[in-house]
N, CA, C, O and CB atoms as a CASP TS submission, in Angstrom:
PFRMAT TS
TARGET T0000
AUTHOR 0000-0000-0000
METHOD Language model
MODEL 1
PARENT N/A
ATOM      1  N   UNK     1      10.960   9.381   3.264  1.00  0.00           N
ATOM      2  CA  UNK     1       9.576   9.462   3.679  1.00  0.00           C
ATOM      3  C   UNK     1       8.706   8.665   2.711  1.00  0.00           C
ATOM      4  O   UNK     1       8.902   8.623   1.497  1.00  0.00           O
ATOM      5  CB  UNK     1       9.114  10.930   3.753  1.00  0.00           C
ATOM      6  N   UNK     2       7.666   7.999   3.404  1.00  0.00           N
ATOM      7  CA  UNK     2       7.051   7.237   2.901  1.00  0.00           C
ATOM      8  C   UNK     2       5.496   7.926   2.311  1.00  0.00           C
ATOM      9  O   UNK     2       5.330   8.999   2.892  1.00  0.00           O
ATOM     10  CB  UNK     2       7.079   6.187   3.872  1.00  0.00           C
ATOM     11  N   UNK     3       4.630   7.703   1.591  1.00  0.00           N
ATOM     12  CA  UNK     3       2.893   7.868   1.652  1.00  0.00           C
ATOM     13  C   UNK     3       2.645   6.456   1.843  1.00  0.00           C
ATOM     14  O   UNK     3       3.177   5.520   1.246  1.00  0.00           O
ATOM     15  CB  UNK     3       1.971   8.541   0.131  1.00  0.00           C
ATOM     16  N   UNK     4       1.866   6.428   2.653  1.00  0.00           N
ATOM     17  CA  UNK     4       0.568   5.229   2.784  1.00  0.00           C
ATOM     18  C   UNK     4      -0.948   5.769   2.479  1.00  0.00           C
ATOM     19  O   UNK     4      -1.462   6.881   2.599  1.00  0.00           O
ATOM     20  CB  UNK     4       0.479   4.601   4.491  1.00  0.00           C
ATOM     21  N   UNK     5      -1.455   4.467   2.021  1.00  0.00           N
ATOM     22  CA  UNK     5      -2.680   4.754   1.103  1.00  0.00           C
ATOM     23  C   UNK     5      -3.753   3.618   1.501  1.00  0.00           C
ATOM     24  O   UNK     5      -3.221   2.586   1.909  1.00  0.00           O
ATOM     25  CB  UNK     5      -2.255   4.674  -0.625  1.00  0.00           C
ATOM     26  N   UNK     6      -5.022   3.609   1.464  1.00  0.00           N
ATOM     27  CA  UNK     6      -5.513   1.965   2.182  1.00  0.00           C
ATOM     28  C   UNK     6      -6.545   2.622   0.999  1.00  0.00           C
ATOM     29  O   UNK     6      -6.639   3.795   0.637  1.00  0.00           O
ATOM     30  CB  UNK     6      -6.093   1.446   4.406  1.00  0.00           C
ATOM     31  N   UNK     7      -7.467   1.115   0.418  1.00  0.00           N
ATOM     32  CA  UNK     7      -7.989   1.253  -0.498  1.00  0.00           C
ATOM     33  C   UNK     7      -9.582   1.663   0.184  1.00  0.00           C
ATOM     34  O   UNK     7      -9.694   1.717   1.409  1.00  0.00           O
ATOM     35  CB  UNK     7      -7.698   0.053  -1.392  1.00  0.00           C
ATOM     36  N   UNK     8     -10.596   1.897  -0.587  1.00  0.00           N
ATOM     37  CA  UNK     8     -11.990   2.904   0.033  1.00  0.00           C
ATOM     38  C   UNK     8     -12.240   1.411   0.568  1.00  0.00           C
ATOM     39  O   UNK     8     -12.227   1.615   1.782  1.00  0.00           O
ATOM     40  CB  UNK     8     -13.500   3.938  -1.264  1.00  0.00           C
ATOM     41  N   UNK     9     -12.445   0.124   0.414  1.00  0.00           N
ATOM     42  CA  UNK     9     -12.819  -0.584   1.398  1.00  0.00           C
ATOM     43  C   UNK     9     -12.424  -1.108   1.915  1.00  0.00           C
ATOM     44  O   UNK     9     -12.850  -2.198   2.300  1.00  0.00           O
ATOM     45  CB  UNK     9     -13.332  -1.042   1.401  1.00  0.00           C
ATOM     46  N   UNK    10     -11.155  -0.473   2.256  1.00  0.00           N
ATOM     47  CA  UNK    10     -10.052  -0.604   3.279  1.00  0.00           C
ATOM     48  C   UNK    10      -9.578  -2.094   3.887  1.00  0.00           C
ATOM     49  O   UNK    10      -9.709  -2.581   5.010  1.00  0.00           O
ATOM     50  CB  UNK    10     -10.524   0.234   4.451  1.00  0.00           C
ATOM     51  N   UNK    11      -9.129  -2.468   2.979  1.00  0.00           N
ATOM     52  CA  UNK    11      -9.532  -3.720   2.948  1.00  0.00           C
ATOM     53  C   UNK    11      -7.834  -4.679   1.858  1.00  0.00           C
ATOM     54  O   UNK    11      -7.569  -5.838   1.539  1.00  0.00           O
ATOM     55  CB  UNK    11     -11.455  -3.626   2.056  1.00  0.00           C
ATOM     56  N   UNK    12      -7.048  -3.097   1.653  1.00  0.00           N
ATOM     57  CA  UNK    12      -5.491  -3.015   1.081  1.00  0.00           C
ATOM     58  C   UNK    12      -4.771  -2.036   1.386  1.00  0.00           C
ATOM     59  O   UNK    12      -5.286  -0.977   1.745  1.00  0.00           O
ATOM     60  CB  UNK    12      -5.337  -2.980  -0.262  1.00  0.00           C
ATOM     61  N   UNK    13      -3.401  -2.207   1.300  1.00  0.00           N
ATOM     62  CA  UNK    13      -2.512  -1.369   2.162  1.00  0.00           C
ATOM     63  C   UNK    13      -1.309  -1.273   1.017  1.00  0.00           C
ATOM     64  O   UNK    13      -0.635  -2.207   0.580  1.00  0.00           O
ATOM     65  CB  UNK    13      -2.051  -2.143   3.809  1.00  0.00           C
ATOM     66  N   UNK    14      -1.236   0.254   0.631  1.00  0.00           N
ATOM     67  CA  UNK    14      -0.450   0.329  -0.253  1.00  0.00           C
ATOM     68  C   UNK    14       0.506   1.550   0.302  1.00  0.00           C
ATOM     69  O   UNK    14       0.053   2.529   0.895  1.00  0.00           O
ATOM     70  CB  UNK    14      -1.173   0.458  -1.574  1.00  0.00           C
ATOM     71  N   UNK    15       2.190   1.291  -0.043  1.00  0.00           N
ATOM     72  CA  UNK    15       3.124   2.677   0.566  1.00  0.00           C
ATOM     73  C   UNK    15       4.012   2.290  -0.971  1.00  0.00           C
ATOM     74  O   UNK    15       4.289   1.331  -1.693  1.00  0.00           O
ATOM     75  CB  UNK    15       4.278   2.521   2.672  1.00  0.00           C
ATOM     76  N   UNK    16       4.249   4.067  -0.836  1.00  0.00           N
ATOM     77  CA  UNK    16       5.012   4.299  -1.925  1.00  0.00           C
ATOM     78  C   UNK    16       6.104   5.542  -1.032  1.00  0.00           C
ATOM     79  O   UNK    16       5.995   5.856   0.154  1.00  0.00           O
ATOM     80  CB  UNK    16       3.944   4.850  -3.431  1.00  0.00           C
ATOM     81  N   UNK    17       7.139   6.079  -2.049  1.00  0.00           N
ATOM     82  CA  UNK    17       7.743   6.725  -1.850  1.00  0.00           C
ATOM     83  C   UNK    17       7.373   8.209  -1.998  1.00  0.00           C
ATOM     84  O   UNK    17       7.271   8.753  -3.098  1.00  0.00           O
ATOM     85  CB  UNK    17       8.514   6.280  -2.319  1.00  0.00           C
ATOM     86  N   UNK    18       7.215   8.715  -1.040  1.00  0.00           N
ATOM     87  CA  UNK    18       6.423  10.377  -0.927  1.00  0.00           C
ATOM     88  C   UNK    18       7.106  11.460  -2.535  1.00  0.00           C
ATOM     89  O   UNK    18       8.137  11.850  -3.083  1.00  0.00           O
ATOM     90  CB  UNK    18       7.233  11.432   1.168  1.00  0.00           C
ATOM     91  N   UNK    19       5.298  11.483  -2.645  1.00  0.00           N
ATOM     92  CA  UNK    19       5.396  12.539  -4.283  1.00  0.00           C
ATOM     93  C   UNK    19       5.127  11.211  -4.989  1.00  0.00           C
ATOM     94  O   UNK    19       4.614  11.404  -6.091  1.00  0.00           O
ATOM     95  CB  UNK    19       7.299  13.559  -4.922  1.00  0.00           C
ATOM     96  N   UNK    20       5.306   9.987  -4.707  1.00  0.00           N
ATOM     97  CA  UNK    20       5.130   9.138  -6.413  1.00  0.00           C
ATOM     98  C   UNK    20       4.369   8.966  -6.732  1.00  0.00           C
ATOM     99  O   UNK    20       3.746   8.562  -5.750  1.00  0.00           O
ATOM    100  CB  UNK    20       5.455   8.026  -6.851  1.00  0.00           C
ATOM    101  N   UNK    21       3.584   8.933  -7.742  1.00  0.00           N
ATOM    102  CA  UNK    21       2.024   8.069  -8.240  1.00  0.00           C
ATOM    103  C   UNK    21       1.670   6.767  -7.733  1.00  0.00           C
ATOM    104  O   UNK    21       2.426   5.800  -7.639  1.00  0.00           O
ATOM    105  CB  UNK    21       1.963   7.719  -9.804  1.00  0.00           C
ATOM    106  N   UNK    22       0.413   6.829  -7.406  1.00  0.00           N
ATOM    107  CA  UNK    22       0.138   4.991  -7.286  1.00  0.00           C
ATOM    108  C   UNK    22       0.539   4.835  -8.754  1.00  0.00           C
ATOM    109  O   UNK    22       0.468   5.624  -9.696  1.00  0.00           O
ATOM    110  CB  UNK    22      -1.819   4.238  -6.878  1.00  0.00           C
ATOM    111  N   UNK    23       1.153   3.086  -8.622  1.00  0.00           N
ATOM    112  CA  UNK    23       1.845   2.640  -9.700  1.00  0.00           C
ATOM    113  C   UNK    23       0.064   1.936 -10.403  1.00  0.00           C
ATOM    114  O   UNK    23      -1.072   1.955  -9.929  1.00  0.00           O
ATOM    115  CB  UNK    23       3.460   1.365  -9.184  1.00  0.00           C
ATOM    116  N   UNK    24       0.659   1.383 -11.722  1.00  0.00           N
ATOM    117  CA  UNK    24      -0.833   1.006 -12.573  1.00  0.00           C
ATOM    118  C   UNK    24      -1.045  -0.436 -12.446  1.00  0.00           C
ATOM    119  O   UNK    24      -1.960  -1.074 -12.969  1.00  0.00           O
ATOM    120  CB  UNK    24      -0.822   1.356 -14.333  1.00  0.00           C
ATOM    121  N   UNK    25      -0.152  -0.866 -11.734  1.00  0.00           N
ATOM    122  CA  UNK    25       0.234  -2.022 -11.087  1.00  0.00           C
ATOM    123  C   UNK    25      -1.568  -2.421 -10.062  1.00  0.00           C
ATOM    124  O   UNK    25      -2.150  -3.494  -9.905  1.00  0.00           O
ATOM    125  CB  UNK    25       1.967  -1.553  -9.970  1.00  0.00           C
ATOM    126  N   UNK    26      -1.772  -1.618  -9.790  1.00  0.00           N
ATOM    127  CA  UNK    26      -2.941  -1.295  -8.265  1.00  0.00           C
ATOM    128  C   UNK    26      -3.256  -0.320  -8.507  1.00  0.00           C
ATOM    129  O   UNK    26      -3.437   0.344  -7.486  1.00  0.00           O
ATOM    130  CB  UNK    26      -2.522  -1.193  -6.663  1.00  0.00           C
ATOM    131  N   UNK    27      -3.559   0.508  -9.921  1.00  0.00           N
ATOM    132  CA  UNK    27      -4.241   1.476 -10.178  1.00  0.00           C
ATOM    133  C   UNK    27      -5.958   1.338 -10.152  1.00  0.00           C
ATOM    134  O   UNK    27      -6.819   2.139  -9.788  1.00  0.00           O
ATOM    135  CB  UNK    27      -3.694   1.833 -11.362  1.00  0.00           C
ATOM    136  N   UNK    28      -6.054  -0.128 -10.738  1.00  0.00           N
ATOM    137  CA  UNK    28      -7.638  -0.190 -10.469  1.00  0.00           C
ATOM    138  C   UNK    28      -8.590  -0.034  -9.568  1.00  0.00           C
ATOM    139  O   UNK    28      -9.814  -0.034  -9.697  1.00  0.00           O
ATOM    140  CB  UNK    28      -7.965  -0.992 -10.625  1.00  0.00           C
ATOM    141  N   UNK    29      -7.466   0.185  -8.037  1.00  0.00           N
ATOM    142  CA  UNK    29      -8.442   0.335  -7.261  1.00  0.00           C
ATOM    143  C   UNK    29      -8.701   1.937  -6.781  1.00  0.00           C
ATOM    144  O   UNK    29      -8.041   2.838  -7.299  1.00  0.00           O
ATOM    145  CB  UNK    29      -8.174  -0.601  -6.192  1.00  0.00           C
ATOM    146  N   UNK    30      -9.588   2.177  -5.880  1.00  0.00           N
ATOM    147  CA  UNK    30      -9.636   3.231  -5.467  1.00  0.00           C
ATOM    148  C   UNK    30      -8.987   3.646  -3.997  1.00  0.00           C
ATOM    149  O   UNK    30      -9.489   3.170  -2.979  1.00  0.00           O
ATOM    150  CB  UNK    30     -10.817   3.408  -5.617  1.00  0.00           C
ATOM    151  N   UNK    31      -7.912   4.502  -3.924  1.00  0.00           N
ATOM    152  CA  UNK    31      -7.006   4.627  -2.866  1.00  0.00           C
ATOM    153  C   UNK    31      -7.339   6.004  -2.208  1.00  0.00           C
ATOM    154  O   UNK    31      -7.721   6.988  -2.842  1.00  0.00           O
ATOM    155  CB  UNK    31      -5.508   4.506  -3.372  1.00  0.00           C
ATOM    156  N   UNK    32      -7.162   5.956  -0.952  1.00  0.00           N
ATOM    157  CA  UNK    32      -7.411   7.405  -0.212  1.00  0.00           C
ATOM    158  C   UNK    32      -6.264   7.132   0.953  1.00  0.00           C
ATOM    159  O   UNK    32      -6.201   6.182   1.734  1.00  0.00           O
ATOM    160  CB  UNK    32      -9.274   7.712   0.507  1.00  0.00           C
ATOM    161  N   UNK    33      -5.121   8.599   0.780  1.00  0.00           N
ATOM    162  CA  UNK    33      -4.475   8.932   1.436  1.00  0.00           C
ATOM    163  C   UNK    33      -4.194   8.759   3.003  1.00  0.00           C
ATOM    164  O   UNK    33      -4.802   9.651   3.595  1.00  0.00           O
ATOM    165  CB  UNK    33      -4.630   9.697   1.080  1.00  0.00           C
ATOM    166  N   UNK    34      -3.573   8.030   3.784  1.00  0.00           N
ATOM    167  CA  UNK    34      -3.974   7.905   5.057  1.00  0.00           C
ATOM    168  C   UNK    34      -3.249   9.086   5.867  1.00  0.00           C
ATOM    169  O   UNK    34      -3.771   9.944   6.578  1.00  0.00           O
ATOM    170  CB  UNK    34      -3.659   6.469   5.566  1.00  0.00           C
ATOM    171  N   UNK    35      -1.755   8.863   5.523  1.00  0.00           N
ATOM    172  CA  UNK    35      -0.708   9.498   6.424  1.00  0.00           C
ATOM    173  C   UNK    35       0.300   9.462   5.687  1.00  0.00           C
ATOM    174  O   UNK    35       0.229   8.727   4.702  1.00  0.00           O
ATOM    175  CB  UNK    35      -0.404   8.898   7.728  1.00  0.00           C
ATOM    176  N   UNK    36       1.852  10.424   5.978  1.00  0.00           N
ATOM    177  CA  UNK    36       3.115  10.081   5.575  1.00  0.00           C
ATOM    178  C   UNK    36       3.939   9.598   6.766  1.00  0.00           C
ATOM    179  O   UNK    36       3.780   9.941   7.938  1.00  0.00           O
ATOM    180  CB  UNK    36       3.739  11.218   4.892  1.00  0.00           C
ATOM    181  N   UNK    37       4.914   8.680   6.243  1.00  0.00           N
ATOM    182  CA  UNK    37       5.420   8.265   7.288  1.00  0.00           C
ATOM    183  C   UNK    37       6.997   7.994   7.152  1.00  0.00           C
ATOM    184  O   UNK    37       7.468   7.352   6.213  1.00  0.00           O
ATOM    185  CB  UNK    37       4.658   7.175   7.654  1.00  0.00           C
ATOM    186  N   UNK    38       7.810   8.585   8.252  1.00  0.00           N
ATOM    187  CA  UNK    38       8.912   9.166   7.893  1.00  0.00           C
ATOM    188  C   UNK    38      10.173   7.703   8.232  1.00  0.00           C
ATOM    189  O   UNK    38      11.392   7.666   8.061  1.00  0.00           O
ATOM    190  CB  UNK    38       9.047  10.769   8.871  1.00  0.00           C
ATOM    191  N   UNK    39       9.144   6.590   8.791  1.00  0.00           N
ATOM    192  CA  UNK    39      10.265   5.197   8.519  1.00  0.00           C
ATOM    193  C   UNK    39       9.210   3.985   8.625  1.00  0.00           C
ATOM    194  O   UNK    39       8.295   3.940   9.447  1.00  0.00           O
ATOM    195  CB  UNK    39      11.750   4.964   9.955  1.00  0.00           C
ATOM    196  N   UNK    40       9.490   3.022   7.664  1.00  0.00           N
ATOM    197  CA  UNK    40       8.536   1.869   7.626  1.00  0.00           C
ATOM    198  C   UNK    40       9.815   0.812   7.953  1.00  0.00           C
ATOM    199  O   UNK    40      10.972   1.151   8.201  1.00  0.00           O
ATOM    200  CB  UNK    40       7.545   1.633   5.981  1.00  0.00           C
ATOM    201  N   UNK    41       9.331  -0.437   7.890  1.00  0.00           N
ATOM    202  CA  UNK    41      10.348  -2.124   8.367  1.00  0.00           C
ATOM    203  C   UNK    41      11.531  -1.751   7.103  1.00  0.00           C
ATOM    204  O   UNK    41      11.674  -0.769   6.374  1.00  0.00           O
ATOM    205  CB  UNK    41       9.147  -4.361   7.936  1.00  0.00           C
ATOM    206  N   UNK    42      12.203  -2.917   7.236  1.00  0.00           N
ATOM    207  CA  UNK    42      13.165  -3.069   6.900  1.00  0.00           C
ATOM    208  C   UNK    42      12.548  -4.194   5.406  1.00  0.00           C
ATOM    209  O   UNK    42      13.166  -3.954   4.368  1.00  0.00           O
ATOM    210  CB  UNK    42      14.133  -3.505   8.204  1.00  0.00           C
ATOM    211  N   UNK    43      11.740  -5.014   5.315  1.00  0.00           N
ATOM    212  CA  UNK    43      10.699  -5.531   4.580  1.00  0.00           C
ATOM    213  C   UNK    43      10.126  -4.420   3.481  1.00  0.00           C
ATOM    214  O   UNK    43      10.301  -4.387   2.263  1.00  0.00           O
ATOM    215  CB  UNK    43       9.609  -6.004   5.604  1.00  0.00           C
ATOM    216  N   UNK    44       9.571  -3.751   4.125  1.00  0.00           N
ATOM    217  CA  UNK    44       8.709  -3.375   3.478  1.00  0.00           C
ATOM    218  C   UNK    44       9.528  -1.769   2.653  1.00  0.00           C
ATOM    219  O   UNK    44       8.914  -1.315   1.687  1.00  0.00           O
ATOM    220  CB  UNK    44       7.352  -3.306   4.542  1.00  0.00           C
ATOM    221  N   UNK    45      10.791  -1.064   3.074  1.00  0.00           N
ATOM    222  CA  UNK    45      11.779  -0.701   2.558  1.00  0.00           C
ATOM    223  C   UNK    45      12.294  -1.161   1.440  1.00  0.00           C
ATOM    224  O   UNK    45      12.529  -0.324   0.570  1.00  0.00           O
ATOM    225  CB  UNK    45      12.438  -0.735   3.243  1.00  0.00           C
ATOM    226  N   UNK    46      12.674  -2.923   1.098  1.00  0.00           N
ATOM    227  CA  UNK    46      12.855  -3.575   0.718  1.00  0.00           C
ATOM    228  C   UNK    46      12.091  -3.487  -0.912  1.00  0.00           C
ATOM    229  O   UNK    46      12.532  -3.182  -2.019  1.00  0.00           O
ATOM    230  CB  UNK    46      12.733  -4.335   1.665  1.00  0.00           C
ATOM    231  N   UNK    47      10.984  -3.841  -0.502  1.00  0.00           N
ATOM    232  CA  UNK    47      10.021  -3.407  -1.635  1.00  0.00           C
ATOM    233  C   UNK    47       9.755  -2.618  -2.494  1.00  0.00           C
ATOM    234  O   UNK    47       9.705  -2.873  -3.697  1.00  0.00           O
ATOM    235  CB  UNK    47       9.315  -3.280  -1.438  1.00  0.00           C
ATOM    236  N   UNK    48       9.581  -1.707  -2.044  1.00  0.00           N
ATOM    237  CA  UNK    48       9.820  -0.186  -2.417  1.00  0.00           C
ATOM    238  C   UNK    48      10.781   0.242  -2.942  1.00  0.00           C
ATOM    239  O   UNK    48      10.444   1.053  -3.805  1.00  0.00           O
ATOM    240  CB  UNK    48       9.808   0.581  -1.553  1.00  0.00           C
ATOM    241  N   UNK    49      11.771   0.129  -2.880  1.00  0.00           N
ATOM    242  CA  UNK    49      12.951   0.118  -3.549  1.00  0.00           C
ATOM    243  C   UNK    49      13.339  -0.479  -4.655  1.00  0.00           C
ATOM    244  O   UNK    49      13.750   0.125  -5.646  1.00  0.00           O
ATOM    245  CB  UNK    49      13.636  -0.175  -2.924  1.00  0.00           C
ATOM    246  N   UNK    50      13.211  -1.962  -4.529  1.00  0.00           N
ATOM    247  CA  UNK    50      12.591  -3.209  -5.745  1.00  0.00           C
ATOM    248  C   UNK    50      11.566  -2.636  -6.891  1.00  0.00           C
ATOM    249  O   UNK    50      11.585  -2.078  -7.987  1.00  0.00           O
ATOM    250  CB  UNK    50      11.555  -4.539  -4.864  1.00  0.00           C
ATOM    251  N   UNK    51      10.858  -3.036  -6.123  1.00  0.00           N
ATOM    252  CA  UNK    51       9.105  -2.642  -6.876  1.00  0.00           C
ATOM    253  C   UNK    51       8.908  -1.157  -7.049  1.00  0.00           C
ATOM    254  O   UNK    51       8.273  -0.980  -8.089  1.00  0.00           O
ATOM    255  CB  UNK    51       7.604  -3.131  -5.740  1.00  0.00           C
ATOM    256  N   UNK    52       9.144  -0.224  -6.559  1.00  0.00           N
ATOM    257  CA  UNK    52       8.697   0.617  -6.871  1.00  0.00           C
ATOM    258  C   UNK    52       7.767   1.351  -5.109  1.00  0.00           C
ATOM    259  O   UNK    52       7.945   2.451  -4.587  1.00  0.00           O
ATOM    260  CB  UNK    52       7.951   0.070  -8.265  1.00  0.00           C
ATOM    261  N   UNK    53       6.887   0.268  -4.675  1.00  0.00           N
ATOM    262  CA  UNK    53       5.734  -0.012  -3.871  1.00  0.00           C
ATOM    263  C   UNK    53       5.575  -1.154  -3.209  1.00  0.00           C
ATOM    264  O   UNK    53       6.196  -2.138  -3.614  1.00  0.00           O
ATOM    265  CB  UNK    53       4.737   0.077  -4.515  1.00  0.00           C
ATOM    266  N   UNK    54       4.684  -1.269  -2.016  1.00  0.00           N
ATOM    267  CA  UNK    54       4.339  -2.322  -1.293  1.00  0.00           C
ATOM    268  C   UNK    54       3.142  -2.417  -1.315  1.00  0.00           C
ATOM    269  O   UNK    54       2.654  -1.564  -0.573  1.00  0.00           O
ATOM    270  CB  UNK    54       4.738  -2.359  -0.154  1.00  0.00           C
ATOM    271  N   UNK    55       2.362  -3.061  -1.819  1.00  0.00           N
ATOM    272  CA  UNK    55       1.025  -3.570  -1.102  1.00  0.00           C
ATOM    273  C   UNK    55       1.012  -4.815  -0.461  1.00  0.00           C
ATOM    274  O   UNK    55       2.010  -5.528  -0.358  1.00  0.00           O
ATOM    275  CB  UNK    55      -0.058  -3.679  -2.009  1.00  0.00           C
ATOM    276  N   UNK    56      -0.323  -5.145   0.058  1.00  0.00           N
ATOM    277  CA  UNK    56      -0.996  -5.979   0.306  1.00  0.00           C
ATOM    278  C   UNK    56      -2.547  -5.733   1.322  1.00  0.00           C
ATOM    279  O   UNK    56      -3.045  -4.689   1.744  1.00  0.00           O
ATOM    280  CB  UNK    56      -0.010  -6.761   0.748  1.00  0.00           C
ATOM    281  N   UNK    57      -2.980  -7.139   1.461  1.00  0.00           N
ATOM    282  CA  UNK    57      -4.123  -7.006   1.861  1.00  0.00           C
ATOM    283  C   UNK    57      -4.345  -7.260   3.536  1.00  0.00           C
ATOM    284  O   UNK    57      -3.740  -8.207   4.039  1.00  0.00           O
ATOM    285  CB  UNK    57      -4.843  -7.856   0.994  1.00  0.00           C
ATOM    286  N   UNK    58      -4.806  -6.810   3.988  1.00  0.00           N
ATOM    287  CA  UNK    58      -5.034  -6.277   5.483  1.00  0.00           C
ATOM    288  C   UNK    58      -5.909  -7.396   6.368  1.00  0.00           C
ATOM    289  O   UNK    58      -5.812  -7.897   7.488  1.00  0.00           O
ATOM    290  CB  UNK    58      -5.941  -4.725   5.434  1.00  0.00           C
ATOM    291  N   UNK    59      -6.784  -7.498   5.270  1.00  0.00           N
ATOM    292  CA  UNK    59      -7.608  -8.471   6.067  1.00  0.00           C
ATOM    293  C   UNK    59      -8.686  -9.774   5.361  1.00  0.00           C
ATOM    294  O   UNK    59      -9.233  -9.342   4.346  1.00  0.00           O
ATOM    295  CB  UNK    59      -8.498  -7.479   6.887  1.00  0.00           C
ATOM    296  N   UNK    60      -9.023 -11.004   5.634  1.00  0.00           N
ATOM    297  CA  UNK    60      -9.244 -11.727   4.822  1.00  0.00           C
ATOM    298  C   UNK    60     -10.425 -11.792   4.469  1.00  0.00           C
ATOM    299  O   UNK    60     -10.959 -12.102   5.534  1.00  0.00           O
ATOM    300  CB  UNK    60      -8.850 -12.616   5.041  1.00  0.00           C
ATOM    301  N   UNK    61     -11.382 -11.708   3.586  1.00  0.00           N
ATOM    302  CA  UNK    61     -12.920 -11.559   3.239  1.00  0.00           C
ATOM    303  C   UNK    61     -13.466 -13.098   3.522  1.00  0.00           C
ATOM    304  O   UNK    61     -12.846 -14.155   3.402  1.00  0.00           O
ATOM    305  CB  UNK    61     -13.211 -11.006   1.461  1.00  0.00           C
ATOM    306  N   UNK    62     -15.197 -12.810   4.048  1.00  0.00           N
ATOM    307  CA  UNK    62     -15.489 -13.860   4.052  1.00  0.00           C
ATOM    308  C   UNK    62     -15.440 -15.156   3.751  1.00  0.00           C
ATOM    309  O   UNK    62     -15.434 -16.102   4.539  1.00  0.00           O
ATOM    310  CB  UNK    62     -15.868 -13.705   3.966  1.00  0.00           C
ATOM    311  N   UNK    63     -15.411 -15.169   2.755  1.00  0.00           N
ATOM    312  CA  UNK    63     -15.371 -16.284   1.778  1.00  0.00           C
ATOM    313  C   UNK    63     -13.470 -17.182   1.520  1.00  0.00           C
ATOM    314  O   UNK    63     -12.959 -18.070   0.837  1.00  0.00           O
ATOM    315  CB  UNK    63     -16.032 -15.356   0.148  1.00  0.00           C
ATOM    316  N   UNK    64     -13.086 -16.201   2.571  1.00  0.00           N
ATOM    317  CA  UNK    64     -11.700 -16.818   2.555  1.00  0.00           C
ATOM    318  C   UNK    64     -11.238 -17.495   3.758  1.00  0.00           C
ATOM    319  O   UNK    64     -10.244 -18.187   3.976  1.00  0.00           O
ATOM    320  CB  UNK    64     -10.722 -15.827   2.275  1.00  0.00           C
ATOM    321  N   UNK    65     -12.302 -17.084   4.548  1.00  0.00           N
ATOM    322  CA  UNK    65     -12.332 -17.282   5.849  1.00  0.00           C
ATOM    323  C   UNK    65     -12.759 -18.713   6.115  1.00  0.00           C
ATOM    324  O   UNK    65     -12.352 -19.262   7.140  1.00  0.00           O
ATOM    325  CB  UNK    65     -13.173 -16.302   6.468  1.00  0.00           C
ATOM    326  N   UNK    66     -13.773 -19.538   5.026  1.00  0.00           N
ATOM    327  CA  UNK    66     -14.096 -20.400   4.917  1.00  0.00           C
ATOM    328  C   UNK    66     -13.362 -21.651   5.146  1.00  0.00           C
ATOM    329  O   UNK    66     -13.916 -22.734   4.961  1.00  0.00           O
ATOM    330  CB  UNK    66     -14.482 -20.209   4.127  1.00  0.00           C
TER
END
């Protein structure tokens, strides 16, 4: 089982392994709990296992959009 976490301006997407701490890796931001989830990709498994965690970012801000 997984936790997923999206940051307050939701705007990053972080899963860890259910019970673990956000790592300090992506501690700076501020994270709020979404859901647990009992199977993620085969990718993103991958990670998690590796790393510890998966993030990334969800969606691209203005200025990237450019």
């Amino acid at each position: 089982m997984f936790d997923v976490y999206l940051s307050r301006r939701r705007d990053q997407l972080l899963v860890v392994t259910k019970g673990d701490r956000i790592p300090t890796a992506v501690d700076g931001l501020r994270w709020q709990k979404r859901r647990a989830a009992l199977s993620v990709s085969a990718e993103i498994r991958a990670m998690v296992e590796k790393d510890g965690f998966y993030a990334r970012k969800l969606k691209r801000s203005k200025t990237e959009q450019e």
